[in-house]
N, C-alpha and C positions, 0 to 999 in steps of 0.2 A: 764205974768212974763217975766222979761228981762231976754232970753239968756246968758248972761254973768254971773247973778244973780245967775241961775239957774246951771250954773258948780259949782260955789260956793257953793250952796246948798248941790248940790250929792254929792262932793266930799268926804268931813267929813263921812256921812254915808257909803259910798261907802268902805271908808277904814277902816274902823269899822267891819264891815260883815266880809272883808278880815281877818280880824284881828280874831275877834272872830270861823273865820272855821280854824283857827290854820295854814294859809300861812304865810311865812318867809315873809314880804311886806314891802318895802320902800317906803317914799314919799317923790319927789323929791330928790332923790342921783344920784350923780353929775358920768356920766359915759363917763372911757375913749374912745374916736372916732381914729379910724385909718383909713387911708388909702396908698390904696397897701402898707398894714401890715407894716405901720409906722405910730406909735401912734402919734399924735397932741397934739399940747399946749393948744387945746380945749375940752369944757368937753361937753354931753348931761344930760340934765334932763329931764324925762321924768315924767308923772304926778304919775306913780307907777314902781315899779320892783318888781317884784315875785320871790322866789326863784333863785335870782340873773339870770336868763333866762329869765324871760318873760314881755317883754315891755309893760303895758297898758297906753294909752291915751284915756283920757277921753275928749269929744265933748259934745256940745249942740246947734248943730246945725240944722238949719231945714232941712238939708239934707248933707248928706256923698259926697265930691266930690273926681275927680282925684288928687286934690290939697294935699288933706289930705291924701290918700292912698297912694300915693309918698309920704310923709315924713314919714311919719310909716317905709314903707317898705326901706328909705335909711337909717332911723334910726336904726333900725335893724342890716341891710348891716355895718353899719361904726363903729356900739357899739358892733359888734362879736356878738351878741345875738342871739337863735335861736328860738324862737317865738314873735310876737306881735299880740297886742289885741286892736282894734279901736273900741273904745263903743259910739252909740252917744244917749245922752238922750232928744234932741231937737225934733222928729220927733214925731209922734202921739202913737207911740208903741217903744218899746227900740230895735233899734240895731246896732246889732255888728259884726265886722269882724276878722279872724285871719288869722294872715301871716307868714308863714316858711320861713324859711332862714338858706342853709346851706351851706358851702363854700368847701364841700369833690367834687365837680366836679372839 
């Protein structure tokens, strides 16, 4: 099955689950990016929002790289968010990682 095919797949059910465990969950809401705490004329979308905190991107990749863990994590960083979720379901077994982020230092 084609990768790309296959994000398409999970996603619907993916968000469904969420939906039915009674998470507050957006899909694709467009969120504002700042930096040094000057908001931009640009937005992020990411593939879910949780309880307006929690970043999921969904993958199907045959493998998680530094590529993708940097953009999570500056996603994060720029959207004021304080957790994200990198799920990949390309690989032979499902996984995932999470990433904190918090700007009190």
């Amino acid at each position: 099955m084609d990768l790309v095919f296959l994000k398409q797949f999970i996603r619907k059910p993916f968000k469904l689950n969420l939906i039915f465990k009674i998470f507050h969950t957006f899909h694709n809401k467009k969120i504002e990016i700042y930096y040094k705490n000057h908001k931009l004329k640009k937005y992020y979308v990411p593939d879910f929002l949780v309880f307006e905190h929690i970043v999921i991107e969904i993958k199907s990749m045959k493998t998680i790289t530094r590529i993708e863990e940097a953009q999570i994590i500056n996603s994060i960083k720029s959207c004021k968010k304080e957790l994200g979720l990198l799920i990949n379901f390309g690989e032979l077994s499902l996984n995932w990682k999470r990433y904190i982020y918090t700007d009190k230092y």
